[in-house]
Each structure stands twice: as C-alpha cells, then as structure tokens.
SENU-187400 format. One record per residue (C-alpha): x, y, z; residue number from 1. Coordinates in steps of 0.5 Angstrom, whole numbers, plus 500, padded with zeros to 3 digits. Each point is the difference from the previous one (the first is absolute). Example, Ala and Ser with C-alpha at 12.3 -4.5 7.8 and 13.67 -1.06 7.14 Angstrom:
% residues 2
+-----+-----+-----+------+
!  px !  py !  pz ! resi !
+-----+-----+-----+------+
! 525 ! 491 ! 516 !    1 !
! 502 ! 507 ! 498 !    2 !
+-----+-----+-----+------+
This chain:
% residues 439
+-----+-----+-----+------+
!  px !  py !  pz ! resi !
+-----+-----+-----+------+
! 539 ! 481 ! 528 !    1 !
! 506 ! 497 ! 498 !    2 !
! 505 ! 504 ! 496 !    3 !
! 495 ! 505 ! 497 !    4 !
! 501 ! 505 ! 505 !    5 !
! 507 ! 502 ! 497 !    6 !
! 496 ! 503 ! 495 !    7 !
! 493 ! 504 ! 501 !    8 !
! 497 ! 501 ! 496 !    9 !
! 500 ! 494 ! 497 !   10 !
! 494 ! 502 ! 494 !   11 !
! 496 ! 506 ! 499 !   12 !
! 493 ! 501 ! 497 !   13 !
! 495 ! 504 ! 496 !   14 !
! 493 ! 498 ! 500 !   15 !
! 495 ! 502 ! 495 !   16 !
! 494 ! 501 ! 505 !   17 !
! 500 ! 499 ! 507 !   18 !
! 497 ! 493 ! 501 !   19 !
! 505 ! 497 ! 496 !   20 !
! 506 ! 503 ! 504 !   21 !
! 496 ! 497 ! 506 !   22 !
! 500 ! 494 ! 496 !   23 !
! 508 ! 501 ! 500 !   24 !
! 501 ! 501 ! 508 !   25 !
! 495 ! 494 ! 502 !   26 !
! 505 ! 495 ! 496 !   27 !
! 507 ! 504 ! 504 !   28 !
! 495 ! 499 ! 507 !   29 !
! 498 ! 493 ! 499 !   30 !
! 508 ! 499 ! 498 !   31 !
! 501 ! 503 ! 507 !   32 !
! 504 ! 505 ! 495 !   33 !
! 501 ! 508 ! 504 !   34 !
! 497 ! 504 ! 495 !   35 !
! 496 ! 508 ! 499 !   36 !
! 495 ! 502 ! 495 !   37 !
! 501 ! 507 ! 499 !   38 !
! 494 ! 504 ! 498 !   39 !
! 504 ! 506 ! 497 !   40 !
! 506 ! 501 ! 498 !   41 !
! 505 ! 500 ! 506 !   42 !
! 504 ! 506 ! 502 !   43 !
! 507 ! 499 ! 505 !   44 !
! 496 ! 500 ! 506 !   45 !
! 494 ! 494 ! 498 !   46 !
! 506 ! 496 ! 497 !   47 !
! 504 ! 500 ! 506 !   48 !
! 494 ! 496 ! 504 !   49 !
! 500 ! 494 ! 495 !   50 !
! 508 ! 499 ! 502 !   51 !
! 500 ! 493 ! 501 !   52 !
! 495 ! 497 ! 494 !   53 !
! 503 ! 496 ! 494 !   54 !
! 492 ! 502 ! 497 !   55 !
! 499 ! 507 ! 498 !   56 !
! 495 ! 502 ! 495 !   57 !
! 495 ! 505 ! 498 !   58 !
! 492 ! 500 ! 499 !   59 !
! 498 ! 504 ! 493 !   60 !
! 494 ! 501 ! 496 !   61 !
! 503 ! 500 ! 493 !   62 !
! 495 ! 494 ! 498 !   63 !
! 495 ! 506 ! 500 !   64 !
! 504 ! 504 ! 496 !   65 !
! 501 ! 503 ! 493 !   66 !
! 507 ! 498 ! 496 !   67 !
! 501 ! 508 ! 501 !   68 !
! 499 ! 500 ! 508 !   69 !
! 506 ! 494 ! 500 !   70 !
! 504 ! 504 ! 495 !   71 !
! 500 ! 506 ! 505 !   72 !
! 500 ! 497 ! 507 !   73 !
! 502 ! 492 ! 500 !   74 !
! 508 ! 502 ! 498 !   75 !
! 501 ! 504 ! 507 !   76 !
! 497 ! 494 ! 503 !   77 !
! 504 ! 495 ! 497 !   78 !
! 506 ! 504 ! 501 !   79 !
! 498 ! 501 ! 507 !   80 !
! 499 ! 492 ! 501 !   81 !
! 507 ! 499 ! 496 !   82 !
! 503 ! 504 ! 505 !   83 !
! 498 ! 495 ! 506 !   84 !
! 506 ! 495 ! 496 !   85 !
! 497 ! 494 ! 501 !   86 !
! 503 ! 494 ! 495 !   87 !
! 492 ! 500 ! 497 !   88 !
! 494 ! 504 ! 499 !   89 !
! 494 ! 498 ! 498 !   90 !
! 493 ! 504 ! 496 !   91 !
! 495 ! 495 ! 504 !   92 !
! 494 ! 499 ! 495 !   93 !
! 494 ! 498 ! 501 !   94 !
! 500 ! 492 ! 499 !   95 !
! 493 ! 502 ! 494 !   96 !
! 505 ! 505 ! 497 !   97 !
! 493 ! 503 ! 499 !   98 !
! 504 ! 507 ! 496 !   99 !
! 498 ! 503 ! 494 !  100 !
! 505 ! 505 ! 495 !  101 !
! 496 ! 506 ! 504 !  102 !
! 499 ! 499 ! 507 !  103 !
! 506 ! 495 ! 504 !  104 !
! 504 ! 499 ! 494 !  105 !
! 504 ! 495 ! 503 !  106 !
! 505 ! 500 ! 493 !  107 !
! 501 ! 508 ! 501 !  108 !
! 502 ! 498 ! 507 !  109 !
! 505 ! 496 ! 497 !  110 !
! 503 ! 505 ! 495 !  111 !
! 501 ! 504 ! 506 !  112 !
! 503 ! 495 ! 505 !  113 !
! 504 ! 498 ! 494 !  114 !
! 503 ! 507 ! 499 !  115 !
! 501 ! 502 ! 507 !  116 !
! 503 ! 493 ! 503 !  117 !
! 504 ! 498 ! 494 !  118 !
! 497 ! 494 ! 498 !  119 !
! 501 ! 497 ! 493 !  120 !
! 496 ! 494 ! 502 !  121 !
! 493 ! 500 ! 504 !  122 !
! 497 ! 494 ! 503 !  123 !
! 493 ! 500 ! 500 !  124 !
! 497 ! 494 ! 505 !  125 !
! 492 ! 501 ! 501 !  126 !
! 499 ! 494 ! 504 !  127 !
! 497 ! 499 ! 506 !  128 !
! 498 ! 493 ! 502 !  129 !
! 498 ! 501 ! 507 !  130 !
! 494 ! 505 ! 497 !  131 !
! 498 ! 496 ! 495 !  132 !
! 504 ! 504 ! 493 !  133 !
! 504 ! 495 ! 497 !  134 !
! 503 ! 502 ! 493 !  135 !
! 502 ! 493 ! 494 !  136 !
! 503 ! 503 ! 493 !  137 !
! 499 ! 506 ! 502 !  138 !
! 492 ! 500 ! 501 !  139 !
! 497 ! 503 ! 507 !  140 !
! 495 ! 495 ! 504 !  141 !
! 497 ! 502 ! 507 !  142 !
! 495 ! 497 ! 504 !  143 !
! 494 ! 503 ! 503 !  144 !
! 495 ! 495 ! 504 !  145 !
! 504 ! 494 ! 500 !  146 !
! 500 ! 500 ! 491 !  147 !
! 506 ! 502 ! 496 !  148 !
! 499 ! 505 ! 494 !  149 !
! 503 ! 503 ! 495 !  150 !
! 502 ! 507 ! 502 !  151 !
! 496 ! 503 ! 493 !  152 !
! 495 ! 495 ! 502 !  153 !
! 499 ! 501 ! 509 !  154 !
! 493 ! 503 ! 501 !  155 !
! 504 ! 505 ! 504 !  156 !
! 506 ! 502 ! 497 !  157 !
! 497 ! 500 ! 492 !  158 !
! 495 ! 505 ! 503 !  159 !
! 504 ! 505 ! 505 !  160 !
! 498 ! 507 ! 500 !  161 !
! 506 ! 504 ! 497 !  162 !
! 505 ! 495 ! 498 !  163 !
! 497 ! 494 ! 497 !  164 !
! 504 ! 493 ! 498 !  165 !
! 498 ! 499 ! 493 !  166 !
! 506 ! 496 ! 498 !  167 !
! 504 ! 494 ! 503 !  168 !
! 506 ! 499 ! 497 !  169 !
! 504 ! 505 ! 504 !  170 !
! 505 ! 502 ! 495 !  171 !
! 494 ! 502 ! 495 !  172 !
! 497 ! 505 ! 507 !  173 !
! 507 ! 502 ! 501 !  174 !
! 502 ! 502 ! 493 !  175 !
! 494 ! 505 ! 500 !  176 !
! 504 ! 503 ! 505 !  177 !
! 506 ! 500 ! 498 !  178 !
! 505 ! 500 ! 493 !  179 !
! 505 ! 496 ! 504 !  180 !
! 503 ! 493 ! 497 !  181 !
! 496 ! 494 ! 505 !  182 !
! 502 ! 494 ! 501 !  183 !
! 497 ! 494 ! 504 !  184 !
! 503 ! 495 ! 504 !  185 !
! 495 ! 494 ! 500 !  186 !
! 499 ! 494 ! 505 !  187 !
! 504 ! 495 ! 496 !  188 !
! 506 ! 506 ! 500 !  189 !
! 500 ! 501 ! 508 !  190 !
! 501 ! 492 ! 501 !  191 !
! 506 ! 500 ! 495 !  192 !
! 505 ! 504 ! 503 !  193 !
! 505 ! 505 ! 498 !  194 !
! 500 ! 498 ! 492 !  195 !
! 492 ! 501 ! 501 !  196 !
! 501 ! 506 ! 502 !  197 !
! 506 ! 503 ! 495 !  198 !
! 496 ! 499 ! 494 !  199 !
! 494 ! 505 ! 503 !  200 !
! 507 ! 505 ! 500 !  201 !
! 502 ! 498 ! 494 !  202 !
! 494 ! 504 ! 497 !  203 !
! 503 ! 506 ! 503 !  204 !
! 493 ! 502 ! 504 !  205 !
! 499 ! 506 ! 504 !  206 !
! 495 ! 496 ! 504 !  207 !
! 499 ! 492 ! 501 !  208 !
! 493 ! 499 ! 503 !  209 !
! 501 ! 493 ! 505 !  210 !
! 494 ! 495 ! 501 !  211 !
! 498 ! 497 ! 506 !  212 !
! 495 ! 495 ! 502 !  213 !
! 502 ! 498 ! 508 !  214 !
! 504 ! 502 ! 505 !  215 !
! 507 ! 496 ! 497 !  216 !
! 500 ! 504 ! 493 !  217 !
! 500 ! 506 ! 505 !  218 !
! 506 ! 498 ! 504 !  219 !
! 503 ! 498 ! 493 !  220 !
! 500 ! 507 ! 497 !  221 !
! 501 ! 504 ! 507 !  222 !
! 507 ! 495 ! 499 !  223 !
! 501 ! 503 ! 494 !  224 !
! 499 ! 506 ! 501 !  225 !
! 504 ! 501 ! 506 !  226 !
! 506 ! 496 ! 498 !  227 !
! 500 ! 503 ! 493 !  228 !
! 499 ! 507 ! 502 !  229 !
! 506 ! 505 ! 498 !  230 !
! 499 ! 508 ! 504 !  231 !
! 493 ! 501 ! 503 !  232 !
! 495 ! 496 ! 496 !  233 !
! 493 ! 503 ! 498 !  234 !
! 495 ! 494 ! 501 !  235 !
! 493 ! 502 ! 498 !  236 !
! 496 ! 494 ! 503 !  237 !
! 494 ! 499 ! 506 !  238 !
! 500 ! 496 ! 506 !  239 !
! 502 ! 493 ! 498 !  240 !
! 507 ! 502 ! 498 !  241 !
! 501 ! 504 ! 507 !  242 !
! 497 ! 492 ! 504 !  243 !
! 506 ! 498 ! 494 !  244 !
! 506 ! 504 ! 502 !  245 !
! 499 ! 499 ! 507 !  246 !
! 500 ! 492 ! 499 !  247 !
! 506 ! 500 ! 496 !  248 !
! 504 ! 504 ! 506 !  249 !
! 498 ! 496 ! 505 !  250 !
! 501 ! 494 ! 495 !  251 !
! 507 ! 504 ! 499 !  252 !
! 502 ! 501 ! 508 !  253 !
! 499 ! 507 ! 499 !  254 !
! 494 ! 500 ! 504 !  255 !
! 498 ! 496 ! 506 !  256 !
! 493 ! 497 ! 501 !  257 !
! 496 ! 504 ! 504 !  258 !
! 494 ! 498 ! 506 !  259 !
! 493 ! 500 ! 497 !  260 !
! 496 ! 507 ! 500 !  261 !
! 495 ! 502 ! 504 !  262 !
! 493 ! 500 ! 499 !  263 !
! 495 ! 506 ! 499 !  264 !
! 497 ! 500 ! 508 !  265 !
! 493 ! 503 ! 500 !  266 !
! 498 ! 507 ! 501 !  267 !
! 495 ! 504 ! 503 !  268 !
! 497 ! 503 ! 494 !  269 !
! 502 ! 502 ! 494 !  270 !
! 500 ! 505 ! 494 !  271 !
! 499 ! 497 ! 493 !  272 !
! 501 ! 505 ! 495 !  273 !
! 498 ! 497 ! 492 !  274 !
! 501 ! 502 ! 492 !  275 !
! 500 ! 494 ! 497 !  276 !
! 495 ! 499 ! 495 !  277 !
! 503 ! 491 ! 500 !  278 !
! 495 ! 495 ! 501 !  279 !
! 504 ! 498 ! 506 !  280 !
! 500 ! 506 ! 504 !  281 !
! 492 ! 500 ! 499 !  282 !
! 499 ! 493 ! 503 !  283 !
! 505 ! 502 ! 506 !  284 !
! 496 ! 506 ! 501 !  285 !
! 493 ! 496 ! 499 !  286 !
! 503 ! 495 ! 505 !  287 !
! 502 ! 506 ! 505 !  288 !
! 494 ! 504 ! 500 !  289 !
! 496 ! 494 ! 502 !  290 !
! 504 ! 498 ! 505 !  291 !
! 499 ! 506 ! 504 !  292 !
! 504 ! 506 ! 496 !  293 !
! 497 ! 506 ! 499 !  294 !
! 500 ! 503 ! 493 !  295 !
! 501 ! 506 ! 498 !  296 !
! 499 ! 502 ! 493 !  297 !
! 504 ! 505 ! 496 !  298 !
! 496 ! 504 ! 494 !  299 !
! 508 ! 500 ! 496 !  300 !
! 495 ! 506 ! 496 !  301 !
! 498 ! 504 ! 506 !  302 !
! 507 ! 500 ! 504 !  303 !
! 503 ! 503 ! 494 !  304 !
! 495 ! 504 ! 498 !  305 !
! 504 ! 507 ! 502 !  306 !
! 494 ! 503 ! 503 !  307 !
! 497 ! 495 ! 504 !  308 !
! 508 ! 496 ! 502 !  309 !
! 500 ! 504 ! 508 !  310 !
! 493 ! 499 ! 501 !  311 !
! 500 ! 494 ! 498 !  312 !
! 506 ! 497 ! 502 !  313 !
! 498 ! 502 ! 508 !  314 !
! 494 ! 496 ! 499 !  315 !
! 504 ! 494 ! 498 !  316 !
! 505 ! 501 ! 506 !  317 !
! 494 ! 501 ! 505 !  318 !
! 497 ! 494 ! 498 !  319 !
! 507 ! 495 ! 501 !  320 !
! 502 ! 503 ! 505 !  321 !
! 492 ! 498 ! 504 !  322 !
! 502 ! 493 ! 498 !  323 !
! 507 ! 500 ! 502 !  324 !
! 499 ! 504 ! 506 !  325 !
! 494 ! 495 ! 503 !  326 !
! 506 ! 494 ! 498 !  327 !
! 497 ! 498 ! 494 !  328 !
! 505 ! 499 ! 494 !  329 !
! 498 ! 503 ! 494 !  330 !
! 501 ! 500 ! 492 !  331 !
! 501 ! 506 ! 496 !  332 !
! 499 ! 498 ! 492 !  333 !
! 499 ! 503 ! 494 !  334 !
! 497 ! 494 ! 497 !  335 !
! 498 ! 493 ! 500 !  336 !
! 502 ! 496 ! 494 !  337 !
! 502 ! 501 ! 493 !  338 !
! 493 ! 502 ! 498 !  339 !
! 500 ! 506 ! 505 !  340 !
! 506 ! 503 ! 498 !  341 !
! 497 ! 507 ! 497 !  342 !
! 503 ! 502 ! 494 !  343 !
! 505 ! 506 ! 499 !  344 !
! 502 ! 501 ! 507 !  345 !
! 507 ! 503 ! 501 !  346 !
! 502 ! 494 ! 505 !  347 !
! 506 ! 504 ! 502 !  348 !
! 496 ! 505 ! 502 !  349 !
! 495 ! 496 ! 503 !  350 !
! 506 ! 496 ! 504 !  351 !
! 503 ! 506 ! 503 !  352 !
! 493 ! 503 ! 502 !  353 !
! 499 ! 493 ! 503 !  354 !
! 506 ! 500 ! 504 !  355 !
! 499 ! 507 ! 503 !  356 !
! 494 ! 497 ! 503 !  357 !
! 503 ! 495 ! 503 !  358 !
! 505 ! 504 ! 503 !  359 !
! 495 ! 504 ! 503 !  360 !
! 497 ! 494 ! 503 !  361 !
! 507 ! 497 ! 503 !  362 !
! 500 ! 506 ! 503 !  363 !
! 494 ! 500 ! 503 !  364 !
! 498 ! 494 ! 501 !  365 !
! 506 ! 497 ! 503 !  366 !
! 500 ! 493 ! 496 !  367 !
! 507 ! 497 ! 499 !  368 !
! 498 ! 495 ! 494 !  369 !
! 500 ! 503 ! 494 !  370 !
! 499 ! 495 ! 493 !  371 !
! 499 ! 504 ! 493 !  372 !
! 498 ! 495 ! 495 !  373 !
! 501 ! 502 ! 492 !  374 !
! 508 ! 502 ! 498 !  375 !
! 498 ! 506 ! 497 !  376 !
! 496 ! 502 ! 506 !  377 !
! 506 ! 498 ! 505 !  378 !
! 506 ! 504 ! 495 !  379 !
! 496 ! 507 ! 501 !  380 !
! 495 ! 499 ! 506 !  381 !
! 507 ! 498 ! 505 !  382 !
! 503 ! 505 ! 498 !  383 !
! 495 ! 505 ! 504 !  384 !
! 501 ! 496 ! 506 !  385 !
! 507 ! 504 ! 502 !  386 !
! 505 ! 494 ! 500 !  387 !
! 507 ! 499 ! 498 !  388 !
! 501 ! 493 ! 501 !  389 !
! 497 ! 493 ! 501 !  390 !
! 503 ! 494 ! 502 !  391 !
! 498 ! 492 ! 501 !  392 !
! 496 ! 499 ! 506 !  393 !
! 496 ! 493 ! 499 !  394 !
! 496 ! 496 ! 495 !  395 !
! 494 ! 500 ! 497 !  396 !
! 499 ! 498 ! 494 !  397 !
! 505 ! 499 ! 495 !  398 !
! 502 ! 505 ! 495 !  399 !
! 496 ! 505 ! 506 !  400 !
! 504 ! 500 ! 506 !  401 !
! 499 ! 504 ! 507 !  402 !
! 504 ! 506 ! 500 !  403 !
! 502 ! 505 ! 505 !  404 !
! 500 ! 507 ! 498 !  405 !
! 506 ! 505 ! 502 !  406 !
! 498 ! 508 ! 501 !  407 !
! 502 ! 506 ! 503 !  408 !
! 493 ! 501 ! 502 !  409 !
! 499 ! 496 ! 506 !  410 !
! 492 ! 498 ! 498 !  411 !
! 503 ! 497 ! 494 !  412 !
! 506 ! 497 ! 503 !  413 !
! 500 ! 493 ! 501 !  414 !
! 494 ! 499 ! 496 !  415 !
! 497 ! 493 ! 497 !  416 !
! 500 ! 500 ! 493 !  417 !
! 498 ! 494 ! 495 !  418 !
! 500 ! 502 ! 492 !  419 !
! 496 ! 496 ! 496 !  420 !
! 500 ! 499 ! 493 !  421 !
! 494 ! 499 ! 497 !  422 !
! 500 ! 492 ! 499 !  423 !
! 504 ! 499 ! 506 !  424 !
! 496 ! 496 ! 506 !  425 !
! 494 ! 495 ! 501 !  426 !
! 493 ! 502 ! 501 !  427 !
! 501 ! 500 ! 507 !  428 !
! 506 ! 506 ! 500 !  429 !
! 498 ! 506 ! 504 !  430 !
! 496 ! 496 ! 504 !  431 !
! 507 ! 496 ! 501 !  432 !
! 504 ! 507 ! 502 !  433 !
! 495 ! 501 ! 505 !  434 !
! 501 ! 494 ! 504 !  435 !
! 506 ! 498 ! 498 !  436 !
! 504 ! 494 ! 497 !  437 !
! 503 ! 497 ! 506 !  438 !
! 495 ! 494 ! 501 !  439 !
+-----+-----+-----+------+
C-alpha cells in the first residue's frame, strides 16, 4: 500500500446476502487489500480488531426480506456503516439483480440509503464481466454454461423460486420498485466523457443506471464515481464495480499492486451445507456424491414440522456426524435441482434450522471446512454458527473465496468458510474444496 494507509477505512460496505458480501472480500484479498467481513453490526470492542483495514463491510440478508423489514431495520445499519467515515459505500447486489417489489426490493433500498447518506444521485452499475453478467442499453445478460442470455430469458434466473427475472431492461425492473426519476448511462456515453456524462444529470435523476460489458467500462465508471463524489456517496452495485474501484486506485497510485493470493490447500474432509434449488448446485452436488460424498437428505417438511424437529433433526446430525467421524466428507441438501425444490417452504425457516445442524456437527465432528451453497441459505444458516467476523484467506473459485471465521468460541474460531452462490462455480465444486485449487 502506498498512501492508502493515511486513510482507514478507504470503503465501506453492505451486502444484501452473505455470498455477495464474500464476493466483495474476495476482490479486496485478491487486490492484496486488508479488509474484515463483519457478520453482525460491530460494537466498540469488534471494531477495534479490524484497525488497520481500509476495507470494512457487513453481511446482510435484505435481499429476503420485505420492503417493511428495510424500512425498520437497514437505516440503523446504514447509519452504522456511515459511521465508519469511509469516502465511499456501497449496497453490493447480486450481479442477476434477481429482486422483486416484495422481497429484496433493491429500489426500497435505494430510498433508504438515498435518505440516510444524502445522496441526490445513486449510480446503480450491476455488471459483473468476470462472472458472465454484462449489462448493453440497460439490458441484463448473464452466462450459464458457456451460452449468454438474456436475464428474462436465463434458464435459471427467469424460473428462481422467490424472485423471478421476467424483464430485462433494468430501468423498467427498477421502476416496479421504486417511483424515483432513473436515468441510463449507456455505452457510447461512458466512452464519450465528461459531456456524455452532464446530459445524463441535465435530466436531474435520482438514479442514473450504468452499462457494463468488459472490465475497462467498470474502471471507467468506478473513475467516475470516484472522481465525482461529493460527501460519502451511496453506490448500489455488485462485485464488477468493486474489481473497478480497486483498478482505478491502483491506476491512480492510491494503492500499489500486490503479490498474487494464495490458492485453496486441500482439506481432510469437509461439510457442504446446500439450499440451493439452481441447476448448478445439483450438478455439483451429483459430481460430489459420485466422487466419494456421503449425502444426506433433509425433508425441509419434516425438519419443520414443530412436532417431529428434535427427534428428527438428532437423526440427521447422527448421521453426518458417522460420515465425517470415519473421514469422509458429506453434504447436507435440501434439494436437487429446480425440480425438487418443494413448494411453500418458509426458506428462511429452513436455512436457519440448517444452519443449527451444522453447528451441531462442527462442534462434534471437529471438521474445519465449511461450504454453504445457496445466498439465501448462507445469510441465515451463517448466522447460527456464532461468528463475528470473517476475513480473506485463499482463492477457490471466483465470486466464492476461502474465508477464515473469527469467534469468541474457540470450535468456531479460525474456521474455513466458503459461500457460494447458487450459479457460482464448475461442476467439479465441492469436490475442488476438498482437495484444493493449488495444483
């Protein structure tokens, strides 16, 4: 680091799940960047640990939740993170933008963060070329299996269980969520500069959304984001603008470059806990079971079911607990595919009561690998585990980082964490995070 280190921290964050807030601390460890992951909102004693990061964010579940939950709970979160006085801050996304008016409204966000930041203009920039999610004239495309679609026409993302993408044009998405003014600054713009940029604000918006179809568009609207910002700015964007912002400082002699990260070693065994209902969560899950995982089946209807939970939840954690005791790794899932994803399930619920299990076996089995696949599993299973913190430890597969757990409770404490989104990673995954990355 060069003259960075005269200002700690140097951004701040919120993410509306738990991958994606990994997501955001994979692109700060990669940059060789120091920067903490808190799980819960930091009191004095927490915050004083991470000292010396120029990173600071915090992993959220807002992208499950209500309209009515934002209002109530992301103000206090907001302010929390304004707090910290970073010169930037960022409510990171999810590079589908998959949201809907009732759940993970990402334009009720942007009222609340409009209000408690002060911000009259909020650029939105979803783009995320290294995970395949490229926005041209406002219109989402992402990549699943080496073919680029259309995000209202992705054989995932038009069919996901809570929040389906039935429109691409992401200013038409957004006006179902919010009444604010929105504004597009399309590619020709973001080449043009500063002229380009002046008609966009000339139509006084209270959003302007940015394309993004390769890395350089990201640099050159992370530059003008940056360069442009007056007070602590409110940026509503996924993990291609934060691999921009990093860019544009190195680019700018804010920061200096960094040696590579490491790779994931191999484990002895680990624990994959799954509530992801994706098409690539099932291949991966298929691929592990048949390379040696033992698999355990939850019945989401009978975990549940409050007269049966205890009785059968003991029968579940004795069983992986077997597995894991003799050496063997093992997967805990509550589906395989889309097709198998029940209906009318509190998923919430479910996570949590996931995430409760796995506790259970952490603490028995003495397994150090942890990997939960799903956003919404990871944002409220995670939170069972008793961790405060997490930081940056290795690479496994991008948008899906090694983490290391910080905790009180010394079973927890230093414990390797991957969370992976449910599109995220090869068939080959789990398998991969047992034997490592670094051949």
């Amino acid at each position: 680091m060069s003259h960075a280190q005269e200002r700690w921290p140097l951004f701040s964050f919120y993410g509306d799940d738990f991958t994606g807030s990994t997501d955001v601390l994979e692109a700060f460890g990669t940059a060789g960047i120091p920067a903490v992951l808190f799980l819960k909102p930091p009191d004095a004693g927490l915050w004083r640990r991470s000292e010396g990061c120029l990173a600071v964010g915090l992993a959220g579940e807002s992208r499950s939740r209500s309209p009515e939950w934002m209002r109530r709970e992301l103000p206090a979160l907001f302010e929390r993170m304004a707090s910290f006085g970073a010169p930037i801050f960022q409510y990171k996304v999810c590079s589908t933008f998959d949201s809907a008016p009732e759940t993970g409204s990402i334009g009720c966000a942007i009222e609340i963060g409009r209000q408690v930041f002060g911000s009259s203009i909020v650029p939105v920039i979803p783009a995320a070329p290294r995970l395949g999610r490229f926005v041209a004239f406002s219109n989402l495309f992402a990549n699943q299996d080496g073919k680029t679609y259309r995000i209202d026409r992705h054989p995932t993302m038009r069919h996901h269980p809570v929040t389906p993408m039935t429109e691409s044009d992401l200013r038409l998405h957004l006006a179902q969520q919010t009444a604010l003014r929105i504004a597009a600054f399309e590619l020709p713009g973001l080449c043009a500069g500063d002229a380009a940029w002046e008609r966009v604000l000339a139509a006084r918006p209270d959003i302007v959304l940015f394309d993004g179809v390769e890395e350089e568009t990201l640099v050159a609207s992370a530059h003008r984001v940056w360069e442009n910002r007056t007070a602590q700015p409110f940026v509503v964007a996924a993990s291609g603008f934060t691999y921009g912002l990093i860019e544009h400082w190195r680019r700018s002699g804010l920061i200096s470059g960094a040696a590579p990260p490491p790779q994931t070693p191999a484990a002895d065994r680990i624990l994959v806990l799954s509530g992801s209902c994706s098409p690539a969560t099932e291949r991966q899950l298929r691929h592990a079971l048949a390379n040696g995982f033992a698999g355990v089946r939850v019945d989401t209807a009978r975990l549940l079911d409050g007269g049966e939970t205890e009785t059968y939840a003991a029968a579940l954690i004795a069983e992986a607990a077997g597995h894991l005791n003799a050496g063997r790794s093992a997967a805990l899932y509550s589906a395989l595919g889309p097709g198998d994803c029940g209906p009318n399930v509190d998923r919430a619920a479910l996570a949590r009561g996931c995430g409760r299990l796995t506790k259970e076996l952490i603490a028995r089995t003495g397994v150090r690998r942890l990997v939960v696949a799903g956003g919404d599993t990871a944002s409220h299973a995670v939170r069972e585990l008793d961790l405060s913190a997490l930081s940056f430890a290795a690479r496994a597969a991008t948008g899906a980082p090694l983490c290391r757990a910080h905790s009180d409770d010394a079973a927890f404490n230093g414990l390797e964490l991957v969370l992976k989104g449910g599109q995220v990673g090869a068939e080959t995954f789990f398998l991969d995070m047992l034997q490592g990355t670094e051949s």
